[in-house]
C-alpha positions as CSV (number, residue, x, y, z in Angstrom):
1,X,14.3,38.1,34.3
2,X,15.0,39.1,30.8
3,X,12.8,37.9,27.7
4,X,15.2,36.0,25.3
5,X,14.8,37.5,21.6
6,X,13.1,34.0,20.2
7,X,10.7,33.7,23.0
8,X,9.5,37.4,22.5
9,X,8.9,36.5,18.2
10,X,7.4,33.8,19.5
11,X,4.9,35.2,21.4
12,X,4.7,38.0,18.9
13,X,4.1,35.4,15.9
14,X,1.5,33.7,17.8
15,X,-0.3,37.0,18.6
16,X,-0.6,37.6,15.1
17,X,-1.1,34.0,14.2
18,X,-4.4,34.0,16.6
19,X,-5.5,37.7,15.8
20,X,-5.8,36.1,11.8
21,X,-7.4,33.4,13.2
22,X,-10.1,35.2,15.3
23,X,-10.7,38.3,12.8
24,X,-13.0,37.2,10.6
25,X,-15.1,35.9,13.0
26,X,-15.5,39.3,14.7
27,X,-15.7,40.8,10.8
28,X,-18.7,38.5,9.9
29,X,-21.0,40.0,12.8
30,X,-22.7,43.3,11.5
31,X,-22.0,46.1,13.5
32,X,-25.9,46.8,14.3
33,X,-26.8,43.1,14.9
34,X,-27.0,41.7,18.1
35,X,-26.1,38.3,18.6
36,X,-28.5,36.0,20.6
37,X,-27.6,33.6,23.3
38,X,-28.9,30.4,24.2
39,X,-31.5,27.5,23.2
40,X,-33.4,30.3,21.1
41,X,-30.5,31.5,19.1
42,X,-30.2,28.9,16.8
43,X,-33.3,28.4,13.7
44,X,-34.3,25.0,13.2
45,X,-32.8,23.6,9.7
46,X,-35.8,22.4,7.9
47,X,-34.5,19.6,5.4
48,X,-36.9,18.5,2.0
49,X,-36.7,14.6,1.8
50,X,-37.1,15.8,-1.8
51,X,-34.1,17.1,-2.3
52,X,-32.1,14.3,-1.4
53,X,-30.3,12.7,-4.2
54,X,-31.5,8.7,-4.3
55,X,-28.4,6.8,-4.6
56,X,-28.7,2.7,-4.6
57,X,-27.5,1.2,-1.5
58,X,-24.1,0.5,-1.2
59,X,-22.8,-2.8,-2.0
60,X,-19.6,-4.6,-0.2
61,X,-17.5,-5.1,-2.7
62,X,-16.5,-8.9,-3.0
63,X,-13.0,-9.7,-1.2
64,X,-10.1,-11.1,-4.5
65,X,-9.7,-14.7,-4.3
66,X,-5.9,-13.7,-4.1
67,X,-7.1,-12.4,-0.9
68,X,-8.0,-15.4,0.7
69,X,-4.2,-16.4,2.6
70,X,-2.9,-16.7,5.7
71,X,-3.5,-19.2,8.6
72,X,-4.8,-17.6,11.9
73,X,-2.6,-17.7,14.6
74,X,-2.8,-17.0,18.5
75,X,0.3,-16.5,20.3
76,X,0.8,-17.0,23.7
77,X,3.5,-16.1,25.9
78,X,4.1,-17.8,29.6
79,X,7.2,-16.6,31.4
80,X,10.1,-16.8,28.6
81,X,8.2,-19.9,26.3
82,X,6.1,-18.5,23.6
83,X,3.7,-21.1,22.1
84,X,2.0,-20.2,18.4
85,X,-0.8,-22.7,17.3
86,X,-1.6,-21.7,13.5
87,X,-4.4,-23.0,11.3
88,X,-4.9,-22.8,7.8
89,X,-8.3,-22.1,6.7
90,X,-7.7,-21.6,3.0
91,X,-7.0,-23.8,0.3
92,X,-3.3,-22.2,-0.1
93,X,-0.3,-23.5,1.5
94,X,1.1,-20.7,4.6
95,X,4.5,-20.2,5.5
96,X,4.6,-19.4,8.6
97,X,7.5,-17.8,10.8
98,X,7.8,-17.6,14.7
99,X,9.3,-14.5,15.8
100,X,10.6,-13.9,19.6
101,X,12.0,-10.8,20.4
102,X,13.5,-11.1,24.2
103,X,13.6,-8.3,26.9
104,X,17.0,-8.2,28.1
105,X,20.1,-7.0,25.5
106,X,22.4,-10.0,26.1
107,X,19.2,-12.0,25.2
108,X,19.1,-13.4,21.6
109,X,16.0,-12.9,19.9
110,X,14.9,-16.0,17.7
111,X,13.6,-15.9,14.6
112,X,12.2,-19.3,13.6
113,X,12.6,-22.0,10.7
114,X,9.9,-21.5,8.2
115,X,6.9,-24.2,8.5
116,X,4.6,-24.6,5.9
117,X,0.7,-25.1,7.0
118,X,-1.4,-26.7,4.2
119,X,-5.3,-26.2,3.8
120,X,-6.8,-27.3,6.4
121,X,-3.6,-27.5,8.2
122,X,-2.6,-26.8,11.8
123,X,0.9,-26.3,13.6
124,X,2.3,-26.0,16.8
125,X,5.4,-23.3,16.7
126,X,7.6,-23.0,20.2
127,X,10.4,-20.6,21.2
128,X,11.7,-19.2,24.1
129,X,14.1,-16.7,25.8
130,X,16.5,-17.4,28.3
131,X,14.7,-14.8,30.5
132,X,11.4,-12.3,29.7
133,X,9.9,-12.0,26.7
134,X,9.6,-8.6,25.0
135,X,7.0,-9.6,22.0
136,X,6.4,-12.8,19.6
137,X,4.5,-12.5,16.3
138,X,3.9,-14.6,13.3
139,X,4.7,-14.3,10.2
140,X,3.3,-15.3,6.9
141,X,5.1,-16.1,3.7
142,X,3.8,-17.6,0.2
143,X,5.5,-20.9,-1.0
């Protein structure tokens, strides 16, 4: 069998490509030095606590109230219904959006109306497929 021309620079490129990589490697060795093997070739690094920069500890940096959005929501998904239950632990009104994408093509995936969850709020979301579900997630909008 006969070597086509672009896997013969290929192997040629990667023969070079690995000799460049290996090269110095071999270079960094003196000629007259033997290398050691094993537990004994390798000094123990001897560190001065001294020399350590001090640096203050580091501080989490406090979360932006703008931050604070977004109602938690588990989805669950039993045969083709897909149930969402959201609540909304912050004092800013959610949007939230139940998003069903179904398994088979002729299937229509559903998108859901938009329900707003207020503080302290909680909401029941339900879809379903005619057959299998594919995925379902949430959505979250501002008012």
């Amino acid at each position: 069998m006969r070597a086509r021309p672009s896997r013969t620079l290929s192997l040629l490129f990667t023969s070079v490509f690995l000799t460049g990589l290996l090269g110095p490697g071999a270079l960094a060795q003196s000629p007259g030095e033997e290398s050691a093997h094993g537990p004994e070739a390798a000094a123990p690094v001897v560190v001065d606590l001294a020399d350590i920069p001090v640096e203050p500890p580091v501080q989490p940096s406090r979360p932006d109230p703008r931050e604070h959005f977004g109602a938690d929501c588990d989805t669950e998904i039993n045969g083709s219904q897909v149930t969402a239950h959201c609540h909304n632990g912050y004092p800013q009104t959610d949007l939230v959006r139940l998003h069903v994408e179904c398994d088979r093509w002729w299937d229509l995936d559903g998108d859901g109306a938009a329900v707003a969850v207020g503080p302290a709020g909680r909401v029941e979301l339900v879809s379903r497929c005619w057959k299998e579900v594919r995925s379902a997630w949430v959505s979250h909008q501002r008012p």
